[in-house]
N, C-alpha and C positions, 0 to 999 in steps of 0.2 A: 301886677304880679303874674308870671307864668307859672302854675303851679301844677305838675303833674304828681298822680298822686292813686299810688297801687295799682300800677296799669301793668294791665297783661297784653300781649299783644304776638303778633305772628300771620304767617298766612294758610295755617290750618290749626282750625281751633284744638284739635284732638292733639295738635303738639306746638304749641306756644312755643316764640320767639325767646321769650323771656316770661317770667312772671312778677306781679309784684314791684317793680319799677317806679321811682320817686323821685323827682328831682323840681326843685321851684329855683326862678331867675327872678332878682327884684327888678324895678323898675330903673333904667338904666344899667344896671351891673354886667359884665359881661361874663361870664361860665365856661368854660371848659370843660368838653367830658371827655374823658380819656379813656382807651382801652382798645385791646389791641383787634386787628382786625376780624371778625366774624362774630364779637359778642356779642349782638345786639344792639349796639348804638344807635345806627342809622336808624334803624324801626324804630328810633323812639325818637329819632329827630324828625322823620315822616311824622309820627302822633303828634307832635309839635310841632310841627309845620303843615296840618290841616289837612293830610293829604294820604293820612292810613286811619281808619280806624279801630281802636284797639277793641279787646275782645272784652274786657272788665277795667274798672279806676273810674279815673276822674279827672279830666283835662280841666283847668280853670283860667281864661283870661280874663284879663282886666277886672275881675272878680266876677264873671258869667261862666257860668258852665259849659264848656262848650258841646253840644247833641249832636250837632250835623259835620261832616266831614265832608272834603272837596266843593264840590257844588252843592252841594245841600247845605253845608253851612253859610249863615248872614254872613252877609256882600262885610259890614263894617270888622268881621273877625277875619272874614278872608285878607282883606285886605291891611288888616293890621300886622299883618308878618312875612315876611322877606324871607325867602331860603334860597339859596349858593351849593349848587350837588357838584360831587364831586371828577363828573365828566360833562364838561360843556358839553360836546358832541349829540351824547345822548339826551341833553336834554335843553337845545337848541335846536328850532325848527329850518332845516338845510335850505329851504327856500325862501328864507328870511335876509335882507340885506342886513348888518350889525347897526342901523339906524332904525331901522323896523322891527329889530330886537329889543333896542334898549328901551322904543315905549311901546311895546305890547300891552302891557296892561293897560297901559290908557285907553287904547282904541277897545278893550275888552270890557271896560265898564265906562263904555259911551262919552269918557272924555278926548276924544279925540283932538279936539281943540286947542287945548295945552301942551298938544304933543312937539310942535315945534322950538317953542319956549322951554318946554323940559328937556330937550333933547340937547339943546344947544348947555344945561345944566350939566347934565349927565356924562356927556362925552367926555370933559376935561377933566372931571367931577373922578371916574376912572381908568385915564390916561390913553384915550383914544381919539388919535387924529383925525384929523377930518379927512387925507386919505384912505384911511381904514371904511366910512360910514360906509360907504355902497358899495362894500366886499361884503360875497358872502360867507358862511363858515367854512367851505373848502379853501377858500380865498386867504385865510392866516391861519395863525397860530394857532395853538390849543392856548397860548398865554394871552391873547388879545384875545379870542373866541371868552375866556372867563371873564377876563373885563368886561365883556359886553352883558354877560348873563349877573354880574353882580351889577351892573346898571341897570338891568331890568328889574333885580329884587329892590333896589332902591325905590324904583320909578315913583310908586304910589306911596312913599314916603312911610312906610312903616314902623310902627312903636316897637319891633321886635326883628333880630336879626336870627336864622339859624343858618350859619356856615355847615355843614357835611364834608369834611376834608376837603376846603374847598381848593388849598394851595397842596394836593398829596401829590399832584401829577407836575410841580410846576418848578423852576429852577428860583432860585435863592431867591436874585432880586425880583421875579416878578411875582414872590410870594411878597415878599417887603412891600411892593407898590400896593398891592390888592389889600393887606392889612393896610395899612397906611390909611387910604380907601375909607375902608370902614369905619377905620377911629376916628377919619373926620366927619363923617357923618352923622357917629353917636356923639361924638361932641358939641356937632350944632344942633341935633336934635333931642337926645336924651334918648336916645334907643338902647331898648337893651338886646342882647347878644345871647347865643349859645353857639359856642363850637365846639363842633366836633373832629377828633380827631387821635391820631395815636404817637405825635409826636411830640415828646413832653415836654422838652426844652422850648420848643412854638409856643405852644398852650399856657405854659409858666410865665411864658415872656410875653405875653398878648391879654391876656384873661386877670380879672380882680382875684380868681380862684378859681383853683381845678379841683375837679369831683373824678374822684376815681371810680370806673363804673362799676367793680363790685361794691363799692359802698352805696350804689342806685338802690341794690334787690338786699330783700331780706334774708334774716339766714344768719347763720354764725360768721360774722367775719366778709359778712357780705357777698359769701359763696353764691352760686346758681342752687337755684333749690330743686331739691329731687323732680323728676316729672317733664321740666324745661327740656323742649325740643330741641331738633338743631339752631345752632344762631346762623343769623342775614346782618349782617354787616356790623 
């Protein structure tokens, strides 16, 4: 279970992102959280993807708590989850060929060894050629650039997906291909999912069930409660 749980969160304490913030993923389900752009979402898909730490609540994987964020948090939580943001560019390293993308994490936790065997997985796994592998991100798309960077959230096989609008920047079909993608991969693995995003017809038509994000925070009707800073994404 991913269960987050009364998390306050933001990047200055004295004016929270949000407050109070609640939402659990069961094991395999996928979720959608919807809401429109600047609520708050994304800092709570960062909290959930290991990679902000909130300022009060209670993060719970696999039924451990989790204490450390980024690198301080254990190698088996880090790597228990997958995240897909929503501008390759930014967060694809430009001196990377999309072969050396798609197993970064291996070479990052000493498995290097597996990287050719997984790679040869990976590639077809999310619809990239084998002309594309040794271009680098100035070299294609922004729609093959995300290909690559949802093959790298795969790479270490993770029990947990967090999509961050991962298809906002992308044209029809090659949001279809990228979902596509993913449901095959929770189908042979049992992964579960959260996306984010503010397209609701996608989110309805992808997800077991969408969560509306004022129904995350407390409050009458799920309003933002008095006090709540500006919102980041």
């Amino acid at each position: 279970m991913l269960e987050l749980d009364a998390v306050t969160a933001g990047y200055d304490r004295r004016a929270p992102v949000f407050r109070g913030a609640s939402l659990t993923v069961a094991p395999g389900e996928s979720v959608g959280l919807l809401g429109p752009s600047g609520c708050g979402k994304s800092t709570l898909a960062r909290v959930a993807a290991l990679l902000h730490r909130p300022d009060e609540g209670r993060f719970v994987l696999d039924g451990t708590e989790v204490t450390g964020w980024r690198h301080r948090a254990p190698r088996a939580q880090r790597t228990a989850v997958g995240v897909v943001f929503q501008q390759p560019r930014t967060a694809a390293d430009p001196r990377l060929t999309l072969a050396d993308l798609l197993v970064e994490p291996l070479r990052a936790t000493g498995r290097r060894t597996e990287a050719a065997a997984r790679l040869a997985e990976l590639a077809p796994a999310v619809g990239l050629t084998p002309d594309l592998l040794g271009r680098r991100p100035h070299e294609v798309s922004d729609g093959q650039l995300q290909r690559a960077c949802l093959g790298r959230a795969l790479a270490l096989r993770p029990r947990w997906l967090i999509c961050d609008e991962m298809t906002a920047m992308l044209d029809a079909s090659t949001t279809a291909a990228l979902v596509g993608a993913v449901e095959a991969y929770r189908e042979e693995t049992g992964a579960g999912l959260l996306a984010v995003g503010h397209d609701r017809v996608l989110l309805h038509r992808w997800c077991d069930r969408t969560v509306e994000w004022r129904d995350c925070l407390p409050g009458e009707k799920g309003g933002r409660p008095d006090g709540a800073g500006p919102a980041a994404g």
